[in-house]
N, C-alpha and C positions, 0 to 999 in steps of 0.2 A: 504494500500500500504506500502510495506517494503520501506522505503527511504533512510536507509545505504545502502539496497543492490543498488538500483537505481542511488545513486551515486559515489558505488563501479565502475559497469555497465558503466555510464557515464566516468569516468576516464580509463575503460580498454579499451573503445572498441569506442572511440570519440575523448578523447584526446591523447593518448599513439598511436595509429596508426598515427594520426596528428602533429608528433613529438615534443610534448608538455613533454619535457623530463627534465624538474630542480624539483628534488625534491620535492622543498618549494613550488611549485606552484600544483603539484599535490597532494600534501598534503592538501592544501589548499581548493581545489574542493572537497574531500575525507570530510572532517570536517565544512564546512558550506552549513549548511540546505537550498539549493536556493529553496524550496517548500515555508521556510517565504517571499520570496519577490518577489510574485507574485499576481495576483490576488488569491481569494479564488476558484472562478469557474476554474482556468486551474490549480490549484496543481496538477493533474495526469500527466497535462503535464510539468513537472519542467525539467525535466533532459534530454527531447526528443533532437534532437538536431535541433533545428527549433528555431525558434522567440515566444516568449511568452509573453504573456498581463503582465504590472505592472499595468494597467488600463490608464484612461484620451487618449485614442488609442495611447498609450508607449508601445512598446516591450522591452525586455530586449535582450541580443544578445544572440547568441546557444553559447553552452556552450567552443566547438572549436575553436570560431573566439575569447571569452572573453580570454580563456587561452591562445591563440599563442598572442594577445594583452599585457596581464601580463607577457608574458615569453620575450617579445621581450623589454620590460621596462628593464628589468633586473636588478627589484629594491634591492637597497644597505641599512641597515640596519639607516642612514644618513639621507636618501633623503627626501627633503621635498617632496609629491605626490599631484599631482591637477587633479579630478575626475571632468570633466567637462557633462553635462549632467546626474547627476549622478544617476537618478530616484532613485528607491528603498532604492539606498546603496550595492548591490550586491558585485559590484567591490571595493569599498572603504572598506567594511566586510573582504572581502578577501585580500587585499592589506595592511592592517592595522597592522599586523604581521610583516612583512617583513620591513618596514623602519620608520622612525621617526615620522613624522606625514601625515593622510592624508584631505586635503579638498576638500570637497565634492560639488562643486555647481547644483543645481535645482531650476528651476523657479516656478514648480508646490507645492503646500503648500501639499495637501495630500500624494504625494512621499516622499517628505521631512521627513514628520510626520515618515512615515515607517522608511526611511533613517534613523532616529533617533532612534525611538523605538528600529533598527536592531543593531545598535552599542553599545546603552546601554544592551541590551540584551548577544550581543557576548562579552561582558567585554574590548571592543574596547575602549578607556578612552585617542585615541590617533586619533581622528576622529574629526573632525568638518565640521557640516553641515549646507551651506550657501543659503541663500537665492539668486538669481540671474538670470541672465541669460547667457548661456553659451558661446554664443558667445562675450560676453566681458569678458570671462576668468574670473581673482581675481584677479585686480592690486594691490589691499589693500594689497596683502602678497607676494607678486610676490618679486624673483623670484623660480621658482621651477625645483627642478630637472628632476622628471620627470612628463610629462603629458598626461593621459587621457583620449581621448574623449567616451564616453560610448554610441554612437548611431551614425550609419552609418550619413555624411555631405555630403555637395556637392562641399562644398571648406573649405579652411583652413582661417580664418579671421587671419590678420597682427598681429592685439593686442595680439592674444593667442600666436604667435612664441613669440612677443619681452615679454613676461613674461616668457621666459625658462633660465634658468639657463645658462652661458659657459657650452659646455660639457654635454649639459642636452639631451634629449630626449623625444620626443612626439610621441604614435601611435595614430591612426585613423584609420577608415572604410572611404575611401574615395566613395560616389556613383558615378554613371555616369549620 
């Protein structure tokens, strides 16, 4: 499988229709491999735009909902960034460019492991991946500019607003 084409492919015709239009962000989709932070069984499926296994029954999110997520942070070059739920590392890989530091929390130890591997790998050396769980946020480093959450909730827990920054912002997939 060609996988620059695939994630040419994914940025012209999933996020550019979806008006996923800041540069930096679609640059960003263009230049990291989301084929390493998957299962090994669904690498063909990396770039569809559907929900895809990290494993542990984790999905990572389609590629549209993760990019209008990042485009709607409208992270500043400053910002501290808090990756809540963070499986893999996908969104922290991709966010790690763009502002000062990101942290990363997951509860699961084999995500994690990935998470990590993914960062020392992409020369990301401004990433930190925490053990946890996500619905108590990071108070240890709180507060943060912007936040978050990397997998569809059903609500928003209190703790994770009062760790936002004045002026900060947090997106989320809210369910029903």
């Amino acid at each position: 499988m060609d996988f620059l084409a695939a994630r040419k492919h994914m940025v012209e015709n999933q996020l550019m229709p979806n008006k996923i239009n800041q540069q930096n962000i679609k640059e960003r989709f263009l230049n990291v491999p989301r084929e390493f932070f998957v299962q090994p069984a669904d690498v063909a499926m990396s770039y569809s735009d559907d929900f895809v296994s990290m494993g542990l029954g984790r999905d990572m999110l389609p590629p549209m909902i993760q990019a209008r997520l990042l485009q709607e942070l409208n992270i500043q070059s400053d910002n501290k960034v808090l990756i809540l739920a963070a499986g893999t590392g996908y969104s922290a890989v991709l966010a790690a460019p763009l502002c000062f530091h990101v942290w990363s929390v997951e509860e699961e130890t084999s995500l994690r492991d990935v998470a990590r591997k993914a960062a020392t790998n992409a020369k990301c050396s401004n990433i930190t991946v925490k053990a946890g769980k996500s619905e108590e946020g990071l108070k240890s480093d709180a507060p943060f500019d912007r936040i978050l959450i990397d997998a569809p909730i059903g609500f928003l827990p209190e703790i994770i607003t009062k760790q936002l920054a004045d002026n900060g912002k947090l997106v989320a997939v809210i369910e029903n």
